[in-house]
C-alpha positions as a LaTeX table, in Angstrom:
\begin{tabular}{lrrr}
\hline
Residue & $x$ (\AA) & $y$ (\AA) & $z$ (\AA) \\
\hline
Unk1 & 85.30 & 84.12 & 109.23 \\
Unk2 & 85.26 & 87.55 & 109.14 \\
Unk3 & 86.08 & 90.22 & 111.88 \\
Unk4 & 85.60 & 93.57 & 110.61 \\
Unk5 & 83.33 & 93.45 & 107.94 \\
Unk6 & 80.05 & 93.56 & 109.77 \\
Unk7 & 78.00 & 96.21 & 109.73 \\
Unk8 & 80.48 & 98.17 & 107.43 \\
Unk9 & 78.21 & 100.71 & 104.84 \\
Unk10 & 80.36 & 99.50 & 101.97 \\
Unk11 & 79.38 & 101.65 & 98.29 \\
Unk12 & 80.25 & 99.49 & 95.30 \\
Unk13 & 80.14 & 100.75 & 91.99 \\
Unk14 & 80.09 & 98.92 & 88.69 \\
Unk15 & 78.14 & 96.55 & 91.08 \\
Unk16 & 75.63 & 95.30 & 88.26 \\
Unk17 & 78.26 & 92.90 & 87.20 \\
Unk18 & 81.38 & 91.29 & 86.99 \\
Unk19 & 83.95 & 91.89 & 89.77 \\
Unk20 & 81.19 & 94.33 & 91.15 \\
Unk21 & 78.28 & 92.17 & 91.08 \\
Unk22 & 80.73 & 89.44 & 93.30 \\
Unk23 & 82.88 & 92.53 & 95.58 \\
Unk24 & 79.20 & 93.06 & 96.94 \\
Unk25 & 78.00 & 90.00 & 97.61 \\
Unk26 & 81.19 & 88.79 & 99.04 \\
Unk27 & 80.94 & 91.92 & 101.21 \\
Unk28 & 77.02 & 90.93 & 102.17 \\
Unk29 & 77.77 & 87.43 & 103.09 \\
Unk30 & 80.67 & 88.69 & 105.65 \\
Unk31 & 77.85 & 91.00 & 107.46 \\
Unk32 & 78.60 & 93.97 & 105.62 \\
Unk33 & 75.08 & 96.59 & 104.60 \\
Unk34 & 76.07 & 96.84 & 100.86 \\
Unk35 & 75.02 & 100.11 & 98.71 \\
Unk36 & 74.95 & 99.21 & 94.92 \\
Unk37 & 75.79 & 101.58 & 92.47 \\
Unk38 & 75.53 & 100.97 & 88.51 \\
Unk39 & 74.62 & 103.02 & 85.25 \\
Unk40 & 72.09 & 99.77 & 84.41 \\
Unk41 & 69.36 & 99.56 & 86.60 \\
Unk42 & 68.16 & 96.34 & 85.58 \\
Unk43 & 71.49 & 94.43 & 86.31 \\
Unk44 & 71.11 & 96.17 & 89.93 \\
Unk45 & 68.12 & 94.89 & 90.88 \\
Unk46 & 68.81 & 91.70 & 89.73 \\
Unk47 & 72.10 & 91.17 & 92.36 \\
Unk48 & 70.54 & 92.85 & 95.26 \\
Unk49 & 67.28 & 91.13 & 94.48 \\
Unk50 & 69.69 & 88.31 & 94.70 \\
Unk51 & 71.32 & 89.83 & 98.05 \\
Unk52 & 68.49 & 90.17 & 100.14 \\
Unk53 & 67.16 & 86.81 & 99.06 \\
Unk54 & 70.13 & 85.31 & 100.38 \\
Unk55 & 69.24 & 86.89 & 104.05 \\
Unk56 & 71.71 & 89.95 & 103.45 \\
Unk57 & 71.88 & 93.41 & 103.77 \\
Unk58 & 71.89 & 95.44 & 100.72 \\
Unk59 & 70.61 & 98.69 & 98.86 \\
Unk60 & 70.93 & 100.08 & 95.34 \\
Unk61 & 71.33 & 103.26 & 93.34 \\
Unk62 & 71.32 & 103.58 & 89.59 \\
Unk63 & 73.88 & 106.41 & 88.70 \\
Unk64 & 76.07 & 107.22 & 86.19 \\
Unk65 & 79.65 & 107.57 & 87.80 \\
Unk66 & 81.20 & 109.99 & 85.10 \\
Unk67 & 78.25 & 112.49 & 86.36 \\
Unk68 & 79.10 & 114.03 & 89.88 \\
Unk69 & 75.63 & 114.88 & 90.84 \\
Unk70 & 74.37 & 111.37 & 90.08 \\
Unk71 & 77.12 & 110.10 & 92.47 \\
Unk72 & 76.26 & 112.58 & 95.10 \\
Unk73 & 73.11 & 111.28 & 94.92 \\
Unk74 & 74.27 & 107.03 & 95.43 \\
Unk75 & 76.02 & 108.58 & 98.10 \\
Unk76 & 73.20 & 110.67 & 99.88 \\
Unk77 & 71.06 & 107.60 & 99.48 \\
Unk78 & 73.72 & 105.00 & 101.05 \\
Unk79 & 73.75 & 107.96 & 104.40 \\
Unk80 & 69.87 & 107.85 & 104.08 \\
Unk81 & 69.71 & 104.27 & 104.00 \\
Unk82 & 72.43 & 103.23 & 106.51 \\
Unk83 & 73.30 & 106.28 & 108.09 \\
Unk84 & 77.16 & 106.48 & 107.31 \\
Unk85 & 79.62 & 105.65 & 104.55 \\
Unk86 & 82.10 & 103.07 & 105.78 \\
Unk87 & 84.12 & 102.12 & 102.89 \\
Unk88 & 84.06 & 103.61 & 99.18 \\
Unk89 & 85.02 & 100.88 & 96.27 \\
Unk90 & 85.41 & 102.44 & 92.82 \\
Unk91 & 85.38 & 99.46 & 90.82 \\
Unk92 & 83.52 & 101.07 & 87.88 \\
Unk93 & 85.79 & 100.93 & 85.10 \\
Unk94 & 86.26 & 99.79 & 80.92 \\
Unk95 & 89.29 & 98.07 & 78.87 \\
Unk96 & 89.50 & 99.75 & 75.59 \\
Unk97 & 92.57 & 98.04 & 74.08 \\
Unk98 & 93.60 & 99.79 & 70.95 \\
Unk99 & 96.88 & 100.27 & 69.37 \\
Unk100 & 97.26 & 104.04 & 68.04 \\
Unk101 & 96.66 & 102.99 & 64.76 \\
Unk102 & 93.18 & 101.80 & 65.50 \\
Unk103 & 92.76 & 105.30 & 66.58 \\
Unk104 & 89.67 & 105.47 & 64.14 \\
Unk105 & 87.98 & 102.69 & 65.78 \\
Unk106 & 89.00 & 103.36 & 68.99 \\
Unk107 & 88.74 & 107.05 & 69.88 \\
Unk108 & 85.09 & 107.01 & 71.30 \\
Unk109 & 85.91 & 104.61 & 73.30 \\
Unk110 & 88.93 & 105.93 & 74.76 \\
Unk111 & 86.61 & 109.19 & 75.87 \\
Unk112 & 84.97 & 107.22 & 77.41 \\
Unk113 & 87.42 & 105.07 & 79.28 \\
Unk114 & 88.92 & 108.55 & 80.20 \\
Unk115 & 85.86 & 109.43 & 81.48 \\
Unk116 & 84.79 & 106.30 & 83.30 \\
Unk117 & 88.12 & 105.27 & 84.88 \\
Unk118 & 89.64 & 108.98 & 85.85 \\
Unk119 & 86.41 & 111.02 & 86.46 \\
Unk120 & 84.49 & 107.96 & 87.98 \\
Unk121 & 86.72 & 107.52 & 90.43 \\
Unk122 & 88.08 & 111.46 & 91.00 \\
Unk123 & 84.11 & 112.05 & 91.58 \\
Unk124 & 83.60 & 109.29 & 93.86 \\
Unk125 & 86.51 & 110.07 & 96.58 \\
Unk126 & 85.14 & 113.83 & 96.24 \\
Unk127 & 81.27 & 112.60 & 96.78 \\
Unk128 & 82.48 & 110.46 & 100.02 \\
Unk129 & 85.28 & 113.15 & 101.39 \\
Unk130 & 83.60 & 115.24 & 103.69 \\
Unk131 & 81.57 & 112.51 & 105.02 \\
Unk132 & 84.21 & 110.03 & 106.08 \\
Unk133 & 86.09 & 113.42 & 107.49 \\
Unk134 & 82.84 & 113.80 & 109.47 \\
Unk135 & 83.02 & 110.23 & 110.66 \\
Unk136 & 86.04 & 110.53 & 111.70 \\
Unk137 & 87.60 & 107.61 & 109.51 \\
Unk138 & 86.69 & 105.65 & 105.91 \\
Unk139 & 88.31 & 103.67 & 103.38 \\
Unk140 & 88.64 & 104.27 & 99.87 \\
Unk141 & 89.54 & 101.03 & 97.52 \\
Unk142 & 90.17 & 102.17 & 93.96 \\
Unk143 & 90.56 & 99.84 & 91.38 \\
Unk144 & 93.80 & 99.89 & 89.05 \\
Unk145 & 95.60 & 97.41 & 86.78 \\
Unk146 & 99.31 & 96.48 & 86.23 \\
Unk147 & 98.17 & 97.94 & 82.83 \\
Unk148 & 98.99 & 101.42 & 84.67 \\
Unk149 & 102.51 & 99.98 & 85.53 \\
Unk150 & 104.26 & 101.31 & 82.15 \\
Unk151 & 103.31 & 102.19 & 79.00 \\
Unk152 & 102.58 & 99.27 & 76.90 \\
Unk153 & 101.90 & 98.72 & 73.48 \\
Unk154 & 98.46 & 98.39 & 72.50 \\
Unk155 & 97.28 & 100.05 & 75.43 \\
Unk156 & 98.51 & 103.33 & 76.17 \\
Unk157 & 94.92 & 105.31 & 77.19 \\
Unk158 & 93.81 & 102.41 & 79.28 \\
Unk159 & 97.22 & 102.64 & 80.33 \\
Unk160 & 96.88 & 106.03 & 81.14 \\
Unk161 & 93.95 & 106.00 & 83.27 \\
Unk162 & 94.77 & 103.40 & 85.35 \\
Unk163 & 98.15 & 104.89 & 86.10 \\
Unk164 & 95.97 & 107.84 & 86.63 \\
Unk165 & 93.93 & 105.89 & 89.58 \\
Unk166 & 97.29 & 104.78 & 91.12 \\
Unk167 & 98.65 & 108.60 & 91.27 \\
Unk168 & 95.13 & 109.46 & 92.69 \\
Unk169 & 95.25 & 106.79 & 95.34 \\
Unk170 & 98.46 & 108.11 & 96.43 \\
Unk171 & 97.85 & 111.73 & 96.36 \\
Unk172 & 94.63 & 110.79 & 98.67 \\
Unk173 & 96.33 & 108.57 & 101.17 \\
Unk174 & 98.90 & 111.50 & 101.91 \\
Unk175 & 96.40 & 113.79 & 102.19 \\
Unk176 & 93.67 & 111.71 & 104.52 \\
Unk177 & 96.61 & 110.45 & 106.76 \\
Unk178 & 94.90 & 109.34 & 109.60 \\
Unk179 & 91.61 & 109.93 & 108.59 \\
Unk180 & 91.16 & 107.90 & 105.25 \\
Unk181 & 92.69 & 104.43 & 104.62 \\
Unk182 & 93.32 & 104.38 & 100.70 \\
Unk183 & 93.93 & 100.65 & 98.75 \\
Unk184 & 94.98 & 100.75 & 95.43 \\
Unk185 & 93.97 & 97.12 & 94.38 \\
Unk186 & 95.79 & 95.73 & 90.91 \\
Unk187 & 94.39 & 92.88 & 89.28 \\
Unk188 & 96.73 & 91.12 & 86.27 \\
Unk189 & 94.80 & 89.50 & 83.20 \\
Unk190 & 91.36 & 88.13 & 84.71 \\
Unk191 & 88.67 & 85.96 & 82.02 \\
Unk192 & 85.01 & 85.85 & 82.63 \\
Unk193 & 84.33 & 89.77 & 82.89 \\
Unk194 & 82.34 & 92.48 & 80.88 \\
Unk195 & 85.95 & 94.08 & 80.36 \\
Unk196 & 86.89 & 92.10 & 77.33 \\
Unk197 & 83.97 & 93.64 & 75.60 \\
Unk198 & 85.78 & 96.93 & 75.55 \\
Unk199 & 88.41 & 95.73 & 73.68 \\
Unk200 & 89.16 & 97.04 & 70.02 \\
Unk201 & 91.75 & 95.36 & 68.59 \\
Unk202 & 92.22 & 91.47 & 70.19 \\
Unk203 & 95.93 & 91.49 & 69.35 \\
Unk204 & 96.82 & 93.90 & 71.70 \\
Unk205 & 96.77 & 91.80 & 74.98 \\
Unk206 & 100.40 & 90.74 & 73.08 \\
Unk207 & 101.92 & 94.34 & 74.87 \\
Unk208 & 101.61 & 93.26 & 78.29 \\
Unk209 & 103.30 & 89.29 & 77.75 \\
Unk210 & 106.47 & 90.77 & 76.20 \\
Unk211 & 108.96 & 88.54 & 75.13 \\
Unk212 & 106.61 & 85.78 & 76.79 \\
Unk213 & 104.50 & 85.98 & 73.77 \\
Unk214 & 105.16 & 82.42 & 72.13 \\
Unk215 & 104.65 & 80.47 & 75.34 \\
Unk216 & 101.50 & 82.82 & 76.45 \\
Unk217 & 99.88 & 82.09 & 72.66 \\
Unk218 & 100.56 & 78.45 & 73.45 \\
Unk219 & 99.03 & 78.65 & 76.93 \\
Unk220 & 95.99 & 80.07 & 75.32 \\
Unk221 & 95.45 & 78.00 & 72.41 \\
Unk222 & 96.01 & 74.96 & 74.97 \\
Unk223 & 93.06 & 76.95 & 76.87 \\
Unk224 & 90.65 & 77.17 & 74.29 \\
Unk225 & 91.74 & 73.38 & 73.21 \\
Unk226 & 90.87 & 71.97 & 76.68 \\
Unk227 & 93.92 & 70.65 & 77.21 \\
Unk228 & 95.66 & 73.01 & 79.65 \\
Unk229 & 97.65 & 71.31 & 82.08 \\
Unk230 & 95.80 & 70.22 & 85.67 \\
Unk231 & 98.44 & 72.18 & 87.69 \\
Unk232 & 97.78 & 75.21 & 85.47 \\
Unk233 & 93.80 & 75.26 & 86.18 \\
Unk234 & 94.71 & 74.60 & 89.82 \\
Unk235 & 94.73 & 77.80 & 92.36 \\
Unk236 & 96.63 & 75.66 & 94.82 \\
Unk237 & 99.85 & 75.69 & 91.93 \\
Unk238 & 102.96 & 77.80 & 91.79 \\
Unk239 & 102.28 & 77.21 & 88.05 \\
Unk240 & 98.61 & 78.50 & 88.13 \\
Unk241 & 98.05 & 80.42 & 85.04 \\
Unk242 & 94.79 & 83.62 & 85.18 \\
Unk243 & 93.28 & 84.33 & 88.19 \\
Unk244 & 89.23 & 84.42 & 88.47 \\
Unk245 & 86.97 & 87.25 & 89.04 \\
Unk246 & 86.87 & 85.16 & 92.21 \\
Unk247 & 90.34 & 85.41 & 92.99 \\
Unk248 & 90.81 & 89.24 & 92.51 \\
Unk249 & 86.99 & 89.92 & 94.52 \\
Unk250 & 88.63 & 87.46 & 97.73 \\
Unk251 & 91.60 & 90.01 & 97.55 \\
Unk252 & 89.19 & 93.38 & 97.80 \\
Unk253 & 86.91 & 91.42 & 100.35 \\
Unk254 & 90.21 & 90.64 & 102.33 \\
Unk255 & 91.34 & 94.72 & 101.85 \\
Unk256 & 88.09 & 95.62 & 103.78 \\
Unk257 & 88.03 & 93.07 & 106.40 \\
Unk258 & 91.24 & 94.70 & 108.38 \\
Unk259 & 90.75 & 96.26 & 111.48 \\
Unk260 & 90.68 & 100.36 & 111.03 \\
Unk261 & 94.31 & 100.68 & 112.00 \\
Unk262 & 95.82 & 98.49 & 109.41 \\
Unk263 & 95.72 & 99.77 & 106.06 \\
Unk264 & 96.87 & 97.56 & 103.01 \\
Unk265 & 97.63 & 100.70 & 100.50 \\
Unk266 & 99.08 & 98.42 & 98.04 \\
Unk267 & 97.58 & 95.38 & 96.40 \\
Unk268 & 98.38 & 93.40 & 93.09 \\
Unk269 & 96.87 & 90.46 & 92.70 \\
Unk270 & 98.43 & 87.99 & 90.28 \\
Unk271 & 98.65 & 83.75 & 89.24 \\
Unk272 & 101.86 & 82.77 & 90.25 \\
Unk273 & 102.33 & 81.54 & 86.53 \\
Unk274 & 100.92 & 83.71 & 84.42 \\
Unk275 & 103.06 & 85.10 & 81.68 \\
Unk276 & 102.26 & 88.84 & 82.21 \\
Unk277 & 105.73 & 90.85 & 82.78 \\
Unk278 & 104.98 & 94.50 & 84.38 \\
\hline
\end{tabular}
């Protein structure tokens, strides 16, 4: 059960879908007064449609978070609605996978990863700053990726940004000592998201396995065969292979629901046996 997250104003963006669409209503279920925020209105009202339905507390805001006034505004609505700003989660974010040969392909959507994943979540903090200052306290929960661990073939602008959100997280927790808890939260290789639709080239996944590569392309041809081993499939298994959008949503829900005095800065989630090496 939870213990803290009742009542916590909790802003979610990218909350139309994926790891979004379950952060929030993990969040509601626990107590929490969700605000919504999502560049597709439609997919919005559909999960906090869904939200309310369910008995829970929850509010929306279609915004674009690349576009600081349009995140001022989620923001002003979530203090209009709720009256505070408890916790901040910038979840919003793409996976343009592209080697630099692709660059033809691929440079649109590197602007706009850049965009996205650095500016999203540089104008977020700055839209909830003063506020949780005023309140005397907050929590900020940016979303990065072992991705931003290194520089890795086939990835090195999505690389870039999400090493970007991890020197962001830091330089904010320093700063808001006291005042602002900061979690940088880093998910491994997760199926069953919108991110894989941001990918250009399919091949270059192979950066981040290394010299795992022959037993991860066996793992995954095994996968799309069906005939993955049980203990593989099985969260309960040292040898448990890709974690869930389930599994990485339990870990932000469980980043939030800490009393205001602990702060867990630092989170990567992983499957004990996955094959990913940074």
């Amino acid at each position: 059960m939870s213990q803290y997250l009742k009542d916590k104003v909790i802003v979610v963006t990218g909350a139309g879908s994926g790891f979004g669409k379950l952060i929030s209503e993990k969040c509601a279920a626990a107590g929490a007064k969700i605000v919504g925020v999502d560049i597709s209105g439609e997919r919005l009202v559909e999960v906090f449609d869904g939200i309310r339905a369910a008995g829970h507390e929850g509010t929306h805001h279609t915004a674009d978070v690349t576009d600081m006034g349009q995140v001022k505004a989620a923001i002003a609505h979530a203090v209009d609605t709720y009256g505070a700003v408890d916790v901040l989660v910038n979840n919003a974010g793409v996976m343009p996978l592209a080697y630099f040969a692709d660059h033809e392909r691929a440079w649109e959507k590197w602007h706009k990863a850049i965009d996205i994943n650095i500016k999203g979540v540089v104008n977020g903090i700055s839209a909830v700053y003063d506020r949780m200052i005023e309140q005397g306290r907050g929590q900020v929960v940016n979303i990065s990726s072992i991705y931003g661990n290194a520089g890795i073939e086939g990835s090195g602008v999505y690389s870039a940004t999400k090493a970007a959100v991890t020197t962001i997280s830091d330089s904010l927790r320093i700063e808001a000592k006291g005042k602002i808890k900061v979690t940088t939260v880093k998910p491994t290789g997760i199926t069953g998201t919108d991110l894989a639709s941001w990918i250009v080239n399919d091949t270059a996944i192979m950066g981040l396995v290394g010299q795992r590569a022959p037993q991860y392309a066996e793992t995954v041809a095994n996968l799309t065969n069906g005939t993955l081993p049980p203990e593989q499939t099985d969260v309960d298994s040292v040898k448990y292979w890709l974690i869930k959008p389930d599994d990485l949503a339990d870990a932000v829900v469980h980043v939030i629901d800490q009393p205001w005095g602990i702060s867990l800065s630092d989170v990567t989630v992983r499957a004990s046996g996955e094959d990913y090496i940074y």
